[in-house]
Structures are given as C-alpha cells and as structure tokens.
N, CA and C atoms as an extended XYZ file, in Angstrom:
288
Properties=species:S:1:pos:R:3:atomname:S:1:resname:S:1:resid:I:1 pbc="F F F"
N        31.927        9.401       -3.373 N   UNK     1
C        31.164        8.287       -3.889 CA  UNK     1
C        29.735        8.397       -3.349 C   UNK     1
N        28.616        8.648       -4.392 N   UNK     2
C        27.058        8.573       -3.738 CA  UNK     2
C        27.480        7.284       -2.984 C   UNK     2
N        26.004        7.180       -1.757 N   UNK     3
C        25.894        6.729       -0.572 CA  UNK     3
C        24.736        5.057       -1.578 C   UNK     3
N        24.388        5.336       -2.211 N   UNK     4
C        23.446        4.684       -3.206 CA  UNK     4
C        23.780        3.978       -3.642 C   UNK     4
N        24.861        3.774       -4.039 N   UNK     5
C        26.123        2.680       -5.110 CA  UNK     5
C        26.635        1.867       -4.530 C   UNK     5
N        25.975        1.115       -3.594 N   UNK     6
C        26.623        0.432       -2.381 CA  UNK     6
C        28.424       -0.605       -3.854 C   UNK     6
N        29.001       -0.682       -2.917 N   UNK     7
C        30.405       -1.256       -2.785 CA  UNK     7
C        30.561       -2.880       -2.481 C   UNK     7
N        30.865       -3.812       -3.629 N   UNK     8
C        30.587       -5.139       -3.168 CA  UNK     8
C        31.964       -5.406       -3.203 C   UNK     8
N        32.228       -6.761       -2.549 N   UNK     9
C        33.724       -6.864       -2.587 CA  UNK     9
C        33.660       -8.856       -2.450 C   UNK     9
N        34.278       -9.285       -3.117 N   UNK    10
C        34.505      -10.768       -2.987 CA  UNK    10
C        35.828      -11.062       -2.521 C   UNK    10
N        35.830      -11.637       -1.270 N   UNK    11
C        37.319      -11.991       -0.103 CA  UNK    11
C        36.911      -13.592       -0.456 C   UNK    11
N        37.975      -14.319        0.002 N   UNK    12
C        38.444      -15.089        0.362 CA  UNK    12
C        37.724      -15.198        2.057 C   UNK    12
N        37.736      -16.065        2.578 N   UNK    13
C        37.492      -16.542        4.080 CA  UNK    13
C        38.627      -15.909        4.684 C   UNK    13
N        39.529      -16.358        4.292 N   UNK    14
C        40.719      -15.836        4.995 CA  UNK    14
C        41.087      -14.307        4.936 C   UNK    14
N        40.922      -13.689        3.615 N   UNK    15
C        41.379      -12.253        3.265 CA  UNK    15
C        39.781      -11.840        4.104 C   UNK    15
N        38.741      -12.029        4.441 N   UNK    16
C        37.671      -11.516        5.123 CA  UNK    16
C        38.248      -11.608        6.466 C   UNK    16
N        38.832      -12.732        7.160 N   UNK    17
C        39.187      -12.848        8.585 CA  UNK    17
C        40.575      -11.933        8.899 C   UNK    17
N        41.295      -11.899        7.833 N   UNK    18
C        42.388      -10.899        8.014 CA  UNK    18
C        41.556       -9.110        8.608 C   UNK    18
N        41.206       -9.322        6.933 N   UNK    19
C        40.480       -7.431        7.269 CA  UNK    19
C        40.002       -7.672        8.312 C   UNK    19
N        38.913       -8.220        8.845 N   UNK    20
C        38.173       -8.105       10.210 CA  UNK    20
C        39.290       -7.813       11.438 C   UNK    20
N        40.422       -8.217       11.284 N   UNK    21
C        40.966       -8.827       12.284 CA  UNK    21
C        41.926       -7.296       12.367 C   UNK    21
N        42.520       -6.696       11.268 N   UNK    22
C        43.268       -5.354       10.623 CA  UNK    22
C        42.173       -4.205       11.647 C   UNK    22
N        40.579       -4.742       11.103 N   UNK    23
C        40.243       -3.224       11.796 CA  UNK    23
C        39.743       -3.374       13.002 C   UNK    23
N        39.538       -4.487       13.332 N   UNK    24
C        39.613       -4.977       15.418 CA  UNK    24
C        41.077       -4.273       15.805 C   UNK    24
N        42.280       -4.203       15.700 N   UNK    25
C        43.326       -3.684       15.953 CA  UNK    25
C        43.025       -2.509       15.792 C   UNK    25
N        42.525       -1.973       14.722 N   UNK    26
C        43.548       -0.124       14.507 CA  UNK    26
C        41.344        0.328       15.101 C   UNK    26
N        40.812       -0.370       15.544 N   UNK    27
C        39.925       -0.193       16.632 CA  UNK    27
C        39.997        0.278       17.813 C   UNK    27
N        40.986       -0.810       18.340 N   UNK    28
C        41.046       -0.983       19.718 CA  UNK    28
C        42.058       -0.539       20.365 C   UNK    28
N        42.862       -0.269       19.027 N   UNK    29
C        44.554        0.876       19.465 CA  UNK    29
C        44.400        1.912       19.017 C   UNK    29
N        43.646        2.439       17.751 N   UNK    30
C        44.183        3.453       17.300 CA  UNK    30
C        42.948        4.793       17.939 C   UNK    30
N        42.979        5.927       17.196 N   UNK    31
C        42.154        6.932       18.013 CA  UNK    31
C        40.937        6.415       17.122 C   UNK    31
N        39.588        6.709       17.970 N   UNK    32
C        38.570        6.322       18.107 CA  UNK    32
C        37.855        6.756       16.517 C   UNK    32
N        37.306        5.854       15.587 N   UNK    33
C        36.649        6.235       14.698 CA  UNK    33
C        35.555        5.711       14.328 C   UNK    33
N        34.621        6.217       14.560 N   UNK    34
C        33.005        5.829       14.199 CA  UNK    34
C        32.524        5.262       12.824 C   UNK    34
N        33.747        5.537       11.757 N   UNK    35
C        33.530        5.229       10.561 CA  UNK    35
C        33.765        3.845        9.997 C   UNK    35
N        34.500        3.563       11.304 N   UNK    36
C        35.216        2.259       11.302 CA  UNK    36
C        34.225        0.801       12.026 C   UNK    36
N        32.896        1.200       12.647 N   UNK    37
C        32.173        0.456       13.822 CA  UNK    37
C        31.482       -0.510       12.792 C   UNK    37
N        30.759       -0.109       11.700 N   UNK    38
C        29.568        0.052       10.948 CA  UNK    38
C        30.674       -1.552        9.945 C   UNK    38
N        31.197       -1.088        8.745 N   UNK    39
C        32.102       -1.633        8.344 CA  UNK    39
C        32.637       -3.027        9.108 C   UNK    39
N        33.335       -2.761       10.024 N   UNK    40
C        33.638       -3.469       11.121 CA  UNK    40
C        32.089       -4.879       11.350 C   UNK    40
N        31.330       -4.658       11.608 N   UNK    41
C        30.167       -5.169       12.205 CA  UNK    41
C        29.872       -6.389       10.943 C   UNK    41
N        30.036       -5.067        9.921 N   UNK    42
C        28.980       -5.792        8.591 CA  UNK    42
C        30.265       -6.767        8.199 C   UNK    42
N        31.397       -6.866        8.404 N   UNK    43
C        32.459       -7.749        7.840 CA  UNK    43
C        32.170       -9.046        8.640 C   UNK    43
N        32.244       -8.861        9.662 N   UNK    44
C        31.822      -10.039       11.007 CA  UNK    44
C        30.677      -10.822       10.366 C   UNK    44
N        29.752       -9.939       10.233 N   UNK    45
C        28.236      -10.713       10.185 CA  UNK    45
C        28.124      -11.281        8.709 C   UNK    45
N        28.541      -10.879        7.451 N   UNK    46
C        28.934      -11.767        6.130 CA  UNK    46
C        30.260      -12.523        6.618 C   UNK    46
N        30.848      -12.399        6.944 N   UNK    47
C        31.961      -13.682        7.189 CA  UNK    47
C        31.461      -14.442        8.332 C   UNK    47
N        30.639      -14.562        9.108 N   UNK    48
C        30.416      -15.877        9.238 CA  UNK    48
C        29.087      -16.067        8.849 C   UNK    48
N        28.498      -15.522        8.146 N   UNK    49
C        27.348      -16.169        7.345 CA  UNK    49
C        28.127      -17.169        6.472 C   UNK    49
N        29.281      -17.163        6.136 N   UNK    50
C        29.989      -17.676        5.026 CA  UNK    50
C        30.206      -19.449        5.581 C   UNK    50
N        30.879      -19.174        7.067 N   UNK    51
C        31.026      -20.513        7.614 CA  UNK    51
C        29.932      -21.222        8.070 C   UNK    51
N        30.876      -22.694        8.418 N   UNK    52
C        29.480      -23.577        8.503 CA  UNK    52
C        30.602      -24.034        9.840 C   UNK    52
N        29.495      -24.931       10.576 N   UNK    53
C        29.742      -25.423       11.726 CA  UNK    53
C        28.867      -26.177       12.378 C   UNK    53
N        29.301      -26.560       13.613 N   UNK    54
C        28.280      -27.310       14.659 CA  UNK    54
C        28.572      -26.391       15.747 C   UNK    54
N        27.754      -26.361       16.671 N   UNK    55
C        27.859      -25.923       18.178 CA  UNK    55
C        27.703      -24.513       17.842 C   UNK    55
N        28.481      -23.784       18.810 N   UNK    56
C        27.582      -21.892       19.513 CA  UNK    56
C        28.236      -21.261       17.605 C   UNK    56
N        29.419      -21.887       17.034 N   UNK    57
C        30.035      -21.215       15.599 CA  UNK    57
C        28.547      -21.688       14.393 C   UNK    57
N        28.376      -22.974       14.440 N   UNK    58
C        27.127      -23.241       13.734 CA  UNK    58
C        26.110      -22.479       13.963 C   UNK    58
N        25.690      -22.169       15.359 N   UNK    59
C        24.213      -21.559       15.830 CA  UNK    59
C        24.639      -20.353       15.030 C   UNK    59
N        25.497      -19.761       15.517 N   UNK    60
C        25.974      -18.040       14.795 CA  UNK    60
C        25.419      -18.212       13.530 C   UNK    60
N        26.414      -18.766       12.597 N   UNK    61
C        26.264      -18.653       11.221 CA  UNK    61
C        25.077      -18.487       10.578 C   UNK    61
N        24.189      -19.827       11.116 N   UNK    62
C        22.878      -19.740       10.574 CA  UNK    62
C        21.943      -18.477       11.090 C   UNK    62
N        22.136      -17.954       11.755 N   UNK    63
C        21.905      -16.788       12.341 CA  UNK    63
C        22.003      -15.777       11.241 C   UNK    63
N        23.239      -15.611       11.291 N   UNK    64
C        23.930      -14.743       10.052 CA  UNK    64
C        23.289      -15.332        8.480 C   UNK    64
N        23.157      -16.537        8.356 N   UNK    65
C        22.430      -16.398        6.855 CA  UNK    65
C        21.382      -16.231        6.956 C   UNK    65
N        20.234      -16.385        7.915 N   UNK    66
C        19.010      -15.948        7.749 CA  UNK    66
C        18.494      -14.670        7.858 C   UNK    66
N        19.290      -13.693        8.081 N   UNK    67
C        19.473      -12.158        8.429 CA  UNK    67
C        19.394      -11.603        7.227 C   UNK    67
N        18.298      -10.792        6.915 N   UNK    68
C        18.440       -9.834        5.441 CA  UNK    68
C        19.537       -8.952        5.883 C   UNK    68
N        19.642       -8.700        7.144 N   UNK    69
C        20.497       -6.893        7.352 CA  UNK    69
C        20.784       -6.972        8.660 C   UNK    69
N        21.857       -6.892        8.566 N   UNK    70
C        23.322       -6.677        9.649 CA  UNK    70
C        22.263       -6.458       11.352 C   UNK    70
N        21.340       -5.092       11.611 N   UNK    71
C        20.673       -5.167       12.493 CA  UNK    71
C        19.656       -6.671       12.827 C   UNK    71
N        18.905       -6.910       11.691 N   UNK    72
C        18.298       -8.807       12.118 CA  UNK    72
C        18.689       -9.592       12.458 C   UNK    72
N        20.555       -9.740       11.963 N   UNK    73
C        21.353      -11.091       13.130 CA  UNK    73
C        21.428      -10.544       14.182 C   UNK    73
N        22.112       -9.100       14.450 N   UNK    74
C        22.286       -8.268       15.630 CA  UNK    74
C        21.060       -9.116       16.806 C   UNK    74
N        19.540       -8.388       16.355 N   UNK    75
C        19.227       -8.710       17.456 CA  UNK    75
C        18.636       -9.967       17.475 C   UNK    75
N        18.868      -10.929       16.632 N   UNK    76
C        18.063      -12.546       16.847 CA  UNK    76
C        19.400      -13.341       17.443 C   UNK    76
N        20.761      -12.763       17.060 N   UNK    77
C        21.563      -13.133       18.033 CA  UNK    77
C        21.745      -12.962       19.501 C   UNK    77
N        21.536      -11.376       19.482 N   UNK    78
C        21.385      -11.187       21.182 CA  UNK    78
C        19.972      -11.879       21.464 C   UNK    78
N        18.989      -12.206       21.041 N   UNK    79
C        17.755      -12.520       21.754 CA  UNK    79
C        17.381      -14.070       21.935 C   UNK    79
N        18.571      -14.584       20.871 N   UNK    80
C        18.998      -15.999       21.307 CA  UNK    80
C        20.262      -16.540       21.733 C   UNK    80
N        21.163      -15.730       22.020 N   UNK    81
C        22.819      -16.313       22.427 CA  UNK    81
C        22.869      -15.387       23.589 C   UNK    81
N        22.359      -14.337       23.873 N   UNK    82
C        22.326      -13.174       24.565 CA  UNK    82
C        22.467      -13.910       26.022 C   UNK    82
N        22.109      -14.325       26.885 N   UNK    83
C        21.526      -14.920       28.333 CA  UNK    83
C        23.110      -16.112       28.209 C   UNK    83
N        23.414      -16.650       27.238 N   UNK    84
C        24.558      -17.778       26.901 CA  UNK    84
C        25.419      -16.861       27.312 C   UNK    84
N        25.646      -15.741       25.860 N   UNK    85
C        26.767      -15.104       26.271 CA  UNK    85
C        27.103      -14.124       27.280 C   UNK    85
N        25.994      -13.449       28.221 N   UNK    86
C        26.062      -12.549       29.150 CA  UNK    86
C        26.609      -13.404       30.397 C   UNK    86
N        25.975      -14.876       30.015 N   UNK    87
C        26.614      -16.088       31.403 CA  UNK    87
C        28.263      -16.289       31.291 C   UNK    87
N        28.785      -16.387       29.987 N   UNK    88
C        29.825      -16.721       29.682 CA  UNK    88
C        31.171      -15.730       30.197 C   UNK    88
N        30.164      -14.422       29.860 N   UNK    89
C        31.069      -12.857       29.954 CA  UNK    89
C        30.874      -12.334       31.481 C   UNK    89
N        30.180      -13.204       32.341 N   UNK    90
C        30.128      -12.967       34.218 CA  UNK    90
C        30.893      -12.806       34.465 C   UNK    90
N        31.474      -12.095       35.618 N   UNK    91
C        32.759      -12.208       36.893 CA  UNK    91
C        32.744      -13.781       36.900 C   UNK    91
N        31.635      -14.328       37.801 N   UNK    92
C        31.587      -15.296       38.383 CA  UNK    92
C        32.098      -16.337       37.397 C   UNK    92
N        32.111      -16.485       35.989 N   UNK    93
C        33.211      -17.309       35.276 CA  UNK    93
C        34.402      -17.037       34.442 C   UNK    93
N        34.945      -16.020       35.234 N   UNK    94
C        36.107      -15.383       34.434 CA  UNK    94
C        37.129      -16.554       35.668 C   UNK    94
N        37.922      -16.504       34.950 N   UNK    95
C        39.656      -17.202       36.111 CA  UNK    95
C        40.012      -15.597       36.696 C   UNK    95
N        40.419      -16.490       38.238 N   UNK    96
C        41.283      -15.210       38.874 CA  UNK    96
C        42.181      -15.053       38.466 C   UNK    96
C-alpha cells in the first residue's frame, strides 16, 4: 500500500479503547515491534481527542483537539502536564 493513501478508519469509543488496549498488550508482552509504537500513539491521541471531560481527562482532550499532528499534543502535553505527571510518576509518591 503507497505510504500517501493514508488509511481512515471510523471506531466507536469503545472499539477505539479496545484496539488501544489489544496493542498496549501484544506491546508490552509480545516481542518488541517498532511498527506497532507509531499506530499505538496516534490511536491514544484521536481517542481522546474524541472525549470530553473535566479535570487532568478534560485538560488531555482539549490538548488532543487542538493538535494538528500526533507530535503537537505530544509536546504541549509534556510542556504542560509534564512537571504534574513527572510529580505523580516520583518514588516519593508511589505506595511501599
């Protein structure tokens, strides 16, 4: 398939949170595939452009809809949730 013809696909919320959820598993178990990262990323970042919310799920989203391209939420998320979530992901607040 040319690289040019991009591939659109209309899910469901749910059939989007499934797949996401299908290739987080055969990710994180299966042998390592690079083909799988890219895909992976861009499913995340249109499915929750999709949701709506209040709090850190709201902040995301709108994040995600104002993003022309998968790299622009990337880094306006890390450059605004980034310091939140690096606090969140500490030793110092994990449970022993």
């Amino acid at each position: 398939m040319p690289e040019d013809h991009p591939v659109q696909l209309n899910l469901s919320p749910q059939e989007a949170e499934a797949l996401h959820a299908a290739l987080e598993d055969l990710l994180e178990s299966g042998p390592a595939n690079p083909d799988l990262e890219r895909p992976f990323r861009l499913l995340a970042w249109r499915t929750l452009a999709a949701k709506t919310g209040t709090g850190l799920t709201g902040r995301l989203a709108d994040l995600a809809r104002e993003a022309d391209t998968l790299e622009q939420y990337e880094a306006a998320r890390d450059e605004e949730l980034g310091p939140i979530l690096d606090g969140l992901e500490s030793a110092e607040n994990r449970d022993p």
